[in-house]
Each structure stands twice: as C-alpha cells, then as structure tokens.
N, C-alpha and C positions, 0 to 999 in steps of 0.2 A: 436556647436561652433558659429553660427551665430547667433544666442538667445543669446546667452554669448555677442556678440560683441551688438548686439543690445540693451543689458540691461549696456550696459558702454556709449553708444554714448546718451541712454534716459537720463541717472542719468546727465551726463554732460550738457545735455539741462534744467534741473530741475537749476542746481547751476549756471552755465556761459551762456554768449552767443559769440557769432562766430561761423566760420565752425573750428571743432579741425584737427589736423592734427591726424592720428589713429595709433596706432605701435602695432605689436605682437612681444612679448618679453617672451621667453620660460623655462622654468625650466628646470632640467637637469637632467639625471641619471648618474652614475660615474660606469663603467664597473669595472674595478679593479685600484689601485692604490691610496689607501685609507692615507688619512694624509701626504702623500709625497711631495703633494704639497710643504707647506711653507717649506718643507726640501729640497727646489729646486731640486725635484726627477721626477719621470715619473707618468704619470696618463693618463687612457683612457676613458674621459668623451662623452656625447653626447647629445644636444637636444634632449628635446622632444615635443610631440603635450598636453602636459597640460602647459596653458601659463598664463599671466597676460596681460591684454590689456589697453592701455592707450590713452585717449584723450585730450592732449593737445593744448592750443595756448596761445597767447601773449595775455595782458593785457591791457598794458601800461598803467598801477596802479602804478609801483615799487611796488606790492604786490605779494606774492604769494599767490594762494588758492587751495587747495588740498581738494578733494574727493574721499576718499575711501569708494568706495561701498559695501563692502565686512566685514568690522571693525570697532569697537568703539571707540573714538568717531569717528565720519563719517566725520568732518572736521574739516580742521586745516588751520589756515593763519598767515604769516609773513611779516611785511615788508621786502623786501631786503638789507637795511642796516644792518637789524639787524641778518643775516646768520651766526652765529660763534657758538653758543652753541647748547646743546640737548635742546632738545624741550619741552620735557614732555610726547609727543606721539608716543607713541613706532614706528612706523609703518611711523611717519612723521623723526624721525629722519634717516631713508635710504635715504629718499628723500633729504632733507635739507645738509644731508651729503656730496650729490654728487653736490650738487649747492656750497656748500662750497670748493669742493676738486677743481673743473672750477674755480672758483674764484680766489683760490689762484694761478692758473695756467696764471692769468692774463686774463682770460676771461669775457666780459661783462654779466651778465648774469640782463636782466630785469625781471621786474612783468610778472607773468606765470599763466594760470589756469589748472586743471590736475585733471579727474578721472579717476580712474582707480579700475579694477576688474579683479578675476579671477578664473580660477579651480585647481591651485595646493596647492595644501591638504599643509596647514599652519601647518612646524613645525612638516614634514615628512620626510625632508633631501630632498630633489628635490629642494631648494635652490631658496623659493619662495624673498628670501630678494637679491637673486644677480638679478631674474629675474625686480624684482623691479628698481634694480640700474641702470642693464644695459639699461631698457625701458629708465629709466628718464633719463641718459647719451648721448641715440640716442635722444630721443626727442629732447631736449636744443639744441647739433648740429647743428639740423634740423632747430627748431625752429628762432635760433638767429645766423645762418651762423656760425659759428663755426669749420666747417670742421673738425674735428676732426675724427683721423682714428680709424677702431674697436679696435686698442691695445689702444691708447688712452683713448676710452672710458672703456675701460678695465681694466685700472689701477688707471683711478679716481673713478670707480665703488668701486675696491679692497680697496683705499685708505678711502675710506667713512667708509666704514667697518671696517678696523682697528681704524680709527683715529677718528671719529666721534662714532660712533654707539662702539666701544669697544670690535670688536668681533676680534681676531688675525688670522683669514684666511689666506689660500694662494689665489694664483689668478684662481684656476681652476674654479671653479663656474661662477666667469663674464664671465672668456675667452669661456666656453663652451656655455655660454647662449649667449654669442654675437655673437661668430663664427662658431655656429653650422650648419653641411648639412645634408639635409636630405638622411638617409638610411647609412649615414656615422658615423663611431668613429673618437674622434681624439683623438690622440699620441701628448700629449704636455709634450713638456721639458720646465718645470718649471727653469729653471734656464736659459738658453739662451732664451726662449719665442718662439724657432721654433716648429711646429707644421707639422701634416702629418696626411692625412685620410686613414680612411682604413673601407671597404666594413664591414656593418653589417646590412644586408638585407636578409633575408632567410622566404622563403614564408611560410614553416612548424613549424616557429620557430615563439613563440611571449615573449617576455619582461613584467613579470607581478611581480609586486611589491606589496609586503605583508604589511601591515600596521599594526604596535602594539597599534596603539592608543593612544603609550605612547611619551606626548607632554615632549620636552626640549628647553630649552632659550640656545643656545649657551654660550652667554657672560656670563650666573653663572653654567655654566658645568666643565667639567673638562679639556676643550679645550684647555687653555691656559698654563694650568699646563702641559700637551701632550708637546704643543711647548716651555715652558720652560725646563724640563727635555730633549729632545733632542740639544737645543741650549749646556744646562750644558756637554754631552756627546760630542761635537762639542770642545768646550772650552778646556777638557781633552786633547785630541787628538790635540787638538793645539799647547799645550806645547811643544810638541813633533817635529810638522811636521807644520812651518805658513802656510803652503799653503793651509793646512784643513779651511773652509770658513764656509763648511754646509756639512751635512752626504750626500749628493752629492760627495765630495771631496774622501769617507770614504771607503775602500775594508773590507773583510769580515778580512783580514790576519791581517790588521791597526787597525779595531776593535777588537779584539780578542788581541791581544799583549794589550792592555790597560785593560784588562777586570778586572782585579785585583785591579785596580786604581779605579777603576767608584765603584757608587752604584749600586747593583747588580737591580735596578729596573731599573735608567738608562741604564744600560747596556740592558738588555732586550725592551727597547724601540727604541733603535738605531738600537738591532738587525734586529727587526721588518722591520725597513724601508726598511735597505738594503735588505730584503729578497723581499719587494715589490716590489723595486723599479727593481730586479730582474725577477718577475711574470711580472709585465706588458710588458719590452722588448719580456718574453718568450710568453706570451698571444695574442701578435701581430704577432707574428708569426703562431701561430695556427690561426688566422684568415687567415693571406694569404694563407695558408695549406688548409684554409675550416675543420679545428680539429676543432670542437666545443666542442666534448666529451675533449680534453684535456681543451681547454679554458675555461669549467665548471669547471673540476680539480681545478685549480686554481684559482679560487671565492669560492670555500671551502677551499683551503689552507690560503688563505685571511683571511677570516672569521675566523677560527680556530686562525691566527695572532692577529687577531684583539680581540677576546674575551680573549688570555692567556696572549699573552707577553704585549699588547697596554694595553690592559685592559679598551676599553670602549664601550664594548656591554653592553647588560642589561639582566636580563632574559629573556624576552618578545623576544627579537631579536634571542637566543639561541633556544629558543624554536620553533621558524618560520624555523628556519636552519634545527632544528635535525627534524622537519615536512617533509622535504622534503630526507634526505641522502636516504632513501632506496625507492625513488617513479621512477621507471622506465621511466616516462614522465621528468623529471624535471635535466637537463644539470649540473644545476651548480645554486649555492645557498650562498647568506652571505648578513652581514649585508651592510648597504649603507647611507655614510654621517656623520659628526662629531661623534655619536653616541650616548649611553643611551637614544637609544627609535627611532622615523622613521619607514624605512621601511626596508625588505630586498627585495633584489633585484635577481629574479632568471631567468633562461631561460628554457620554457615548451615548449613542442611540440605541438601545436595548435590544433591537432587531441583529446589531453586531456586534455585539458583546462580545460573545466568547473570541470570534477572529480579531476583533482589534486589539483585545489579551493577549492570543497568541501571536501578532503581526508586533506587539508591544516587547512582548516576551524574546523573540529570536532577535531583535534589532537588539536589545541591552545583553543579550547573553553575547553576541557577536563583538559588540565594543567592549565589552567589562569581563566577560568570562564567566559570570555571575549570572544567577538566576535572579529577577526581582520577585516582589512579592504583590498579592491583589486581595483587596479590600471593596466589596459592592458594601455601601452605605445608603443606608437610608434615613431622611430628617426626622430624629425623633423627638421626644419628650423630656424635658429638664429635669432637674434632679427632682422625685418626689417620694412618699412613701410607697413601701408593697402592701399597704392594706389589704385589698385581695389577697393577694398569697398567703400573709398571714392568716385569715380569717378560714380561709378552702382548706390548712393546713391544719389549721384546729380540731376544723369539724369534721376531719377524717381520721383521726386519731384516735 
C-alpha cells in the first residue's frame, strides 16, 4: 500500500507542483442486499482495504487538471466555467460530475490539480467509480473550505452518477465508501438514510472475492431496465394504495393481491426485493447471534434471487457460485454488484484458504476455459485524509 501511495504522490510531481493534500478513498464489498438500494430497501455494505488514492491541490488556474495513473488517456483538463457537460473521457466524467453536482449546490469550486491511482480491480463491482466520487467530494471540501458533511458528500457523489455520468444507482456505494469502519458492516436504510454498524471481524474467517473476468459498463447493462421495471411494479400498486412511494412501502400480502395485474416479470422483480430486503434485516441478526452458518445461508439464497427472479447474473458468476455449494470451508457464496460479470463475494475459513482458491480455481477453468481471478479483502476505513503520510513525508525531506 505504500508503493501504491508513493507511485500516486510521484506521478502528481511529474504533472503539478505544490504540496497535494492525500485522501484514501475505498471501494466496497456489499454483504447482502443487492439492488435494494434505489428501491429505498435495506442493504449491508462495507469498506474495504482495496482503495483509490488521491492527490490533490489548488491551482489558481480556474483550470482543472486531472491525472490518472492508472487509464487512457492519462489526462484530461477543463476550464471551470465550462463544467456542465460529458467530457468525452470516460473516467473524467465521475470526476467532473461531482464538481458539477457542488456547483450547482451553490458551491465555489476553483481551478484544481488531482492524480490519482489505485488497486481496485476496474469493473469488478467493488464500485471503483463511487470510490472515485467519494475521494473527489472529500477532497474539494477539504481543499476549498466547504464543510460539507459525509452525507453530503454522499449524495453529490450519488448525484454525479445518475445525472452526469448516466448510471441510475442508489446511494449504497458513496455512502459505504465514505462512511465506512473498519472490522465494521453497515445496515443502511436506504430510504431514511439512518444507518447502524454491526461487528464483522472474526479472526478464522476471511472475505475472498472471485473474479470472472467478465468486464461490464453499467450505464449500457441492464441496470436501468432492473430500476425501471421495478418503478413500473411501484406504479401498479399505486393505483391502489397512494401511500405506495417505492417497494419499500410494498408487504409480501399488497404484492401478491396485484400479481394478476403486473407483468409476470415485473412481478418477479418486485418479488425479489422484498424477499431481500427481508434477508438483510434477518442477516443482521445472525451477526449479532455470531450464526455465520445461517448468514452464509442467506448469500446463497441471495444469489439464487438474483440469478432466477432479477435475472442479472451471467454464467461466469453462476458458475463461481455452484464452485463453492458443496466446499465444506466456504460460509456462504453469491454474486456481488449490479451484475453480468464482477465478482462473487464468499466467506472461507482462513485455515482453507488457499485449497478452496484452488478447488475454486480448477472447477471455473474446467467449465469456462478461463482462469478467474482472487481478491482477500479486509473491512477497512471510509474515505479519509493521509494526514500521517503527509506529515512523515515532510519531515523526511
């Protein structure tokens, strides 16, 4: 990690000069609670230690200049008046989004300089583009007094994404990447925005995430069709009852009395939710319990949702799943992240680690031909400053 930070603080001396200010900004795993989000449901995300590092500072260009270390092209610059449209650079428009979303919030936002690099695997579902937002949301704060608080920056991060960049998310992604603790999950109600940690720290137990390889672009997937098909099943049930808002609103008895009326795919997508949004209340509960074995349970009953009734697993993800159902080391197993391709997301017993890797590894080369990929994660800390680094880096100079 500090080879990592050191190869973000070199590239930024190559492009800008000043001293930048440093932020760790972290990607996320999502325990259960898949797609609930923008249905203002229950989801229990969690930082982790694969991040995106950033070094920013003022300019006083009215320019912005971005460096990414990491991507093609490697840099991108605006003036500041001109923040309202895409960009052209896939990777500058997260950034430019979030200066746009401040902006319109009434926020000054001057000429900026900004590299940044990372380790989380682009386009794995670890939600390398919120860790992006959230970084460049604390930063600007930082940088131009702003005060702004982490829900704040949490929902201009959100807002960049929908509205800028075109992707129709809910807000789990910033809010986990900004407000993450470490060894901790959080229980967020997507719809009130209250939140609750709860203990995911166990010494025998490690977080190892299967990679298919298989890259998707959200914004031309099937994501948005997911959130319009549920809005349309919302709509249904409206007619009925105004109070209905979002399948939030929706019990299992109020869906079911409609089901007649809906598309029978609709109807299956709605069902989906509420059965999640059910799993995660129950999920949190076996943590406080210390049931692991039940709360694996239920990251395959997940998964099973998500590949029959949701319908956006892929093969490659199915096949990571049915790798693991009968491996005596491995808790609990399913896919993780918008879907069609990513990672799955399972819990191992640390004692079998590497054999249930490679017992993981030969079953997906044997069906797919393909090597996947492996990812041990650990729950870390939400976006914050590198004060320390800063400071040790001064006074060795």
């Amino acid at each position: 990690m500090d080879t990592l930070l050191t190869k973000i603080q070199d590239s930024y001396s190559r492009y800008f000069t000043g001293e930048p200010v440093l932020i760790h900004s972290p990607g996320r795993v999502n325990l259960i609670g898949e797609h609930t989000d923008y249905n203002k449901g229950f989801v229990l995300p969690a930082a982790i230690d694969k991040v995106i590092f950033l070094a920013m500072s003022r300019n006083n260009l009215e320019v912005i200049r971005l460096h990414s270390v990491d991507m093609e092209p490697d840099y991108f610059e605006t003036p500041v008046s001109e923040v309202y449209e895409k960009t052209g650079v896939d990777w500058a428009d997260y950034i430019i989004g979030v200066v746009d979303q401040l902006q319109k919030k009434g926020h000054k936002i001057d000429g900026f300089d900004c590299a940044f690099g990372g380790d989380i695997p682009i386009g794995a579902g670890l939600s390398s583009s919120a860790a992006l937002e959230g970084g460049i949301a604390f930063g600007l704060s930082h940088l131009f007094d702003l005060n702004l608080t982490l829900l704040e920056m949490t929902k201009a991060a959100m807002r960049a994404e929908n509205t800028f960049v075109g992707v129709q998310c809910g807000i789990m992604d910033q809010f986990a990447s900004l407000h993450g603790k470490k060894g901790k999950a959080i229980k967020l109600d997507c719809r009130s925005l209250e939140y609750k940690l709860y203990p995911f720290k166990w010494d025998h137990i490690r977080v190892l995430l299967c990679d298919t390889h298989v890259r998707r672009a959200l914004a031309g997937s099937e994501y948005n069709v997911r959130r319009k098909q549920c809005e349309q099943g919302v709509a249904q049930i409206n007619k009925a009852d105004a109070s209905v808002r979002s399948l939030r609103d929706v019990s299992f008895e109020q869906l079911d009395s409609h089901k007649e009326e809906m598309d029978e795919v609709v109807y299956r997508r709605c069902r989906y939710i509420l059965e999640e949004n059910k799993r995660v209340n129950d999920a949190c509960d076996d943590l406080m319990s210390n049931d692991l074995a039940a709360f694996g349970e239920k990251m395959y009953q997940s998964h099973y949702g998500l590949r029959d009734d949701y319908e956006v697993s892929c093969r490659e993800l199915d096949i990571l799943v049915d790798a693991t159902e009968h491996l005596e080391a491995v808790l609990g197993a399913r896919m993780m992240g918008g879907g069609f391709g990513g990672c799955t997301i399972n819990l191992v017993r640390m004692d079998k680690l590497n054999e249930t890797m490679e017992q993981i590894r030969s079953y997906y080369l044997d069906k797919t031909g393909k090597e996947p990929g492996f990812h041990v994660v650990k729950i870390g800390e939400g976006t914050h400053l590198m004060t320390e680094v800063v400071e040790t880096k001064t006074a060795g100079e």
